[in-house]
C-alpha positions as CSV (number, residue, x, y, z in Angstrom):
1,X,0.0,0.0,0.0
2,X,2.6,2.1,1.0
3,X,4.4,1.5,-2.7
4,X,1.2,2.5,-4.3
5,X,0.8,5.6,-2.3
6,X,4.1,6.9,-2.9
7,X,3.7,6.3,-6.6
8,X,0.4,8.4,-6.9
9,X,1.8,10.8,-5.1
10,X,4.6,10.9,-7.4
11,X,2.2,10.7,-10.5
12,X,0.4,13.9,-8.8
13,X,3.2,16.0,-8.2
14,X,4.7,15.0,-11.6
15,X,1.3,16.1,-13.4
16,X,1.3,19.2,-10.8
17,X,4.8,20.6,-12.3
18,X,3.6,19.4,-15.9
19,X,0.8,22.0,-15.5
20,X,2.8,24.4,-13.8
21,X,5.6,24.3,-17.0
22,X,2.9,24.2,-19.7
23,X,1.2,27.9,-17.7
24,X,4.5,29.5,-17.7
25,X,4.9,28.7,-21.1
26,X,1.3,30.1,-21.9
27,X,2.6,33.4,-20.1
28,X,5.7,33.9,-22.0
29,X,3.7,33.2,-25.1
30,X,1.5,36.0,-24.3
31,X,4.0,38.3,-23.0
32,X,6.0,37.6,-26.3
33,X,3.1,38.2,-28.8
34,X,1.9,41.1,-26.3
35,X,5.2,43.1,-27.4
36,X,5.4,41.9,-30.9
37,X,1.9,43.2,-31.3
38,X,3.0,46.5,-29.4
39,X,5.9,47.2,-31.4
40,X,3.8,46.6,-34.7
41,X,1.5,49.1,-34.2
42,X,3.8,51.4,-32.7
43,X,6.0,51.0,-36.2
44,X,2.8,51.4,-38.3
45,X,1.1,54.3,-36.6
46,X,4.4,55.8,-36.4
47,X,4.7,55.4,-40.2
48,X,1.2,56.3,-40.8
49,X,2.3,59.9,-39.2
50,X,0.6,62.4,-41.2
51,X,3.3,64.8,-42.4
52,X,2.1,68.3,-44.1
53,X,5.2,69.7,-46.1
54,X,3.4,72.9,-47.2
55,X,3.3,75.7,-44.7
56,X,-0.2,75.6,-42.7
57,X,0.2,79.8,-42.7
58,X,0.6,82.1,-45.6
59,X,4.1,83.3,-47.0
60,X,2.9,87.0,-46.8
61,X,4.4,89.2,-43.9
62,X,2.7,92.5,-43.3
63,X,0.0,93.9,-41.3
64,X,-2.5,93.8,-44.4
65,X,-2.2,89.5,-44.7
66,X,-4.7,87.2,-43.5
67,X,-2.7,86.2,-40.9
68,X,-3.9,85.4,-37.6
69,X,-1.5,83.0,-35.6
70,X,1.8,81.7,-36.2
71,X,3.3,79.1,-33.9
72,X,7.4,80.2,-33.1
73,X,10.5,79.1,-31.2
74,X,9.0,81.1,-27.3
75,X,12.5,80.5,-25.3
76,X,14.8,82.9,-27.2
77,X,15.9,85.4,-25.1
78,X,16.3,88.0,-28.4
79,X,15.6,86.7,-31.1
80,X,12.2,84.6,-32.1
81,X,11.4,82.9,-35.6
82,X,8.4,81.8,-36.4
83,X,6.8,79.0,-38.7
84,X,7.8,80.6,-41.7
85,X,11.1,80.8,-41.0
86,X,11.4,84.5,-40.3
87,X,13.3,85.6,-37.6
88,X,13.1,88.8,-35.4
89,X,13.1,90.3,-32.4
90,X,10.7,89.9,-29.4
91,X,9.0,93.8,-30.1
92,X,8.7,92.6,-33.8
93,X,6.1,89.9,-32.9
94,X,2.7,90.9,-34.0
95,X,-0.1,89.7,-31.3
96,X,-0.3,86.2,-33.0
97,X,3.0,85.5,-32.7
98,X,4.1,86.1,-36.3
99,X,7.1,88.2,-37.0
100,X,6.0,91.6,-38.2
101,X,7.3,93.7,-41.4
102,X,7.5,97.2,-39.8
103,X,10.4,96.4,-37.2
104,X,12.1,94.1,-40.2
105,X,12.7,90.4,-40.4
106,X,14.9,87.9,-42.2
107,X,14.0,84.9,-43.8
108,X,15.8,81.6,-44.0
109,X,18.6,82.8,-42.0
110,X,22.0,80.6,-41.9
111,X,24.4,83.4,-41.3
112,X,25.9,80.8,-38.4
113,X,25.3,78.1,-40.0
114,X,27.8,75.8,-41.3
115,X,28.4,73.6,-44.6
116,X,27.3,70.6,-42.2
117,X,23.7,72.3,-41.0
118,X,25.2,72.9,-37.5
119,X,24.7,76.6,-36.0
120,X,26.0,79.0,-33.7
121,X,22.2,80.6,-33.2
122,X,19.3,78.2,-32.2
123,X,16.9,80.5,-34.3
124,X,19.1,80.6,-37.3
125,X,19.6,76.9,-36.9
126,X,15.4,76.9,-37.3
127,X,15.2,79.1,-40.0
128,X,17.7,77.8,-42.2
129,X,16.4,74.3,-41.4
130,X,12.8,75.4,-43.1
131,X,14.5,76.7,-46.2
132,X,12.8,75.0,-48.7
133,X,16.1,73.2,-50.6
134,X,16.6,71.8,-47.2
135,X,12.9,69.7,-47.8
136,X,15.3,66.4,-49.4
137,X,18.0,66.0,-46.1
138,X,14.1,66.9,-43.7
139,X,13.1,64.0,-46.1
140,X,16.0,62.0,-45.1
141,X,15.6,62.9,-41.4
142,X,12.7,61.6,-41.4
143,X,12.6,58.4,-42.7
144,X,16.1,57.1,-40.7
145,X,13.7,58.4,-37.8
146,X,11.2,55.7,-38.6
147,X,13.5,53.1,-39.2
148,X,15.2,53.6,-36.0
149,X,11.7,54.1,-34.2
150,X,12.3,57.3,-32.9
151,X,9.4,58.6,-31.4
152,X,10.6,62.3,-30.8
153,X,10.9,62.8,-34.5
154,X,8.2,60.8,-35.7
155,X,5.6,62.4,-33.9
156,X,6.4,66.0,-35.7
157,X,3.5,66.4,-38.3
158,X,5.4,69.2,-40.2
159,X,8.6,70.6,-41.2
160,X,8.6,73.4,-38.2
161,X,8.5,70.9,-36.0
162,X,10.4,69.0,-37.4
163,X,13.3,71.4,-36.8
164,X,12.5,72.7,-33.8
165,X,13.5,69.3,-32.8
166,X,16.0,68.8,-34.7
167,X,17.8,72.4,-33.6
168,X,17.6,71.4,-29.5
169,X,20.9,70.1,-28.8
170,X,21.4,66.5,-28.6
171,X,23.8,63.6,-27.0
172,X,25.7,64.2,-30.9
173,X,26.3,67.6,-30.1
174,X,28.3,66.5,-26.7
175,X,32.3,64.9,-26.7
176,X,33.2,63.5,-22.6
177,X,29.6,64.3,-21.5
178,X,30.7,67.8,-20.5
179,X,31.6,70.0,-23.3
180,X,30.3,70.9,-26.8
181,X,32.4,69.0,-29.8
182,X,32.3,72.4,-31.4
183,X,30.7,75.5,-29.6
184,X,30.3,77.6,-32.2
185,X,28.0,75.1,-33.6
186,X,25.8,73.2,-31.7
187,X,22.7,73.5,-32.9
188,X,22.1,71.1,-35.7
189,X,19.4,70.2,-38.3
190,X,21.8,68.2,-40.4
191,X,22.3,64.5,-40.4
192,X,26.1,64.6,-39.1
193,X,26.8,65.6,-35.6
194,X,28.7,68.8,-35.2
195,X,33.1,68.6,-36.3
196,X,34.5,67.4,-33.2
197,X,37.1,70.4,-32.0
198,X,40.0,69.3,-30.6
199,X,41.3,71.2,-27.4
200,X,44.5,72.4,-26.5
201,X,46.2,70.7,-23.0
């Protein structure tokens, strides 16, 4: 009797641990396809991103345009472009935020801008990032940002935001986590990080 109970008892626990093994499976299984299914619809909506390359304001600058409301960069301490890519001063803002013709403005301005896209002026980094013959690297930009999943680009739904992004200094604008790899650069809307500098010992 003894014998037989030991062996049922052995049977039991032996089914216990089978059904035990076979749940965790089940759970990982889940888990797994959970993600999978997570990641694929974070990849698709991501790619699905509506994108608007024309501007969503009009071109014209002047107190007589139809003009309304112009989103623009906020933090500059001076200087302040706007969707368009005009830059001015904070007096020059009209009450929508666009920059206004009477205290003048300049457009698509890269006067610190290097060969490589990286700037010495946030705003100018903005502004020269909207010019329109910059639309094919944006393009570029873009897509590597969907490849690589990168949700801070790929949730921009236009070019403006695209570089206001873009222009805020990033981990490729740093060298030893402490210093600029060129300071008179480091705002970028280009694909290459900034020239690393080297620094005199």
């Amino acid at each position: 009797m003894l014998t037989i109970r030991a062996f049922r008892r052995r049977w039991i626990f032996a089914i216990f641990l089978i059904i035990l093994a076979l749940f965790l499976l089940f759970q990982v299984f889940n888990e797994t396809q959970s993600a999978n299914a997570s990641v694929y619809e974070v990849q698709h909506t991501l790619l699905r991103q509506p994108f608007q390359w024309h501007p969503k304001v009009s071109d014209v600058v002047g107190e007589s345009s139809n003009i309304t409301v112009c989103r623009n960069s906020v933090q500059g301490r001076q200087l302040i472009v706007d969707e368009r890519g005009y830059i001015c001063y904070h007096e020059g803002l009209t009450s929508g935020g666009c920059c206004s013709a009477q205290l003048g403005v300049s457009r698509y301005n890269c006067s610190t801008c290097k060969n490589n896209g990286c700037c010495y002026v946030y705003e100018h980094c903005i502004s020269c990032c909207l010019e329109p013959q910059k639309k094919p690297i944006l393009q570029r930009i873009l897509q590597e940002a969907r490849d690589n999943k990168e949700k801070l680009l790929v949730s921009v739904s236009d070019p403006f935001e695209l570089c206001l992004a873009k222009c805020r200094t990033s981990s490729k604008s740093v060298q030893h986590e402490n210093s600029y790899r060129d300071p008179s650069a480091k705002y970028c809307y280009g694909e290459d990080p900034p020239e690393l500098q080297l620094v005199a010992t």
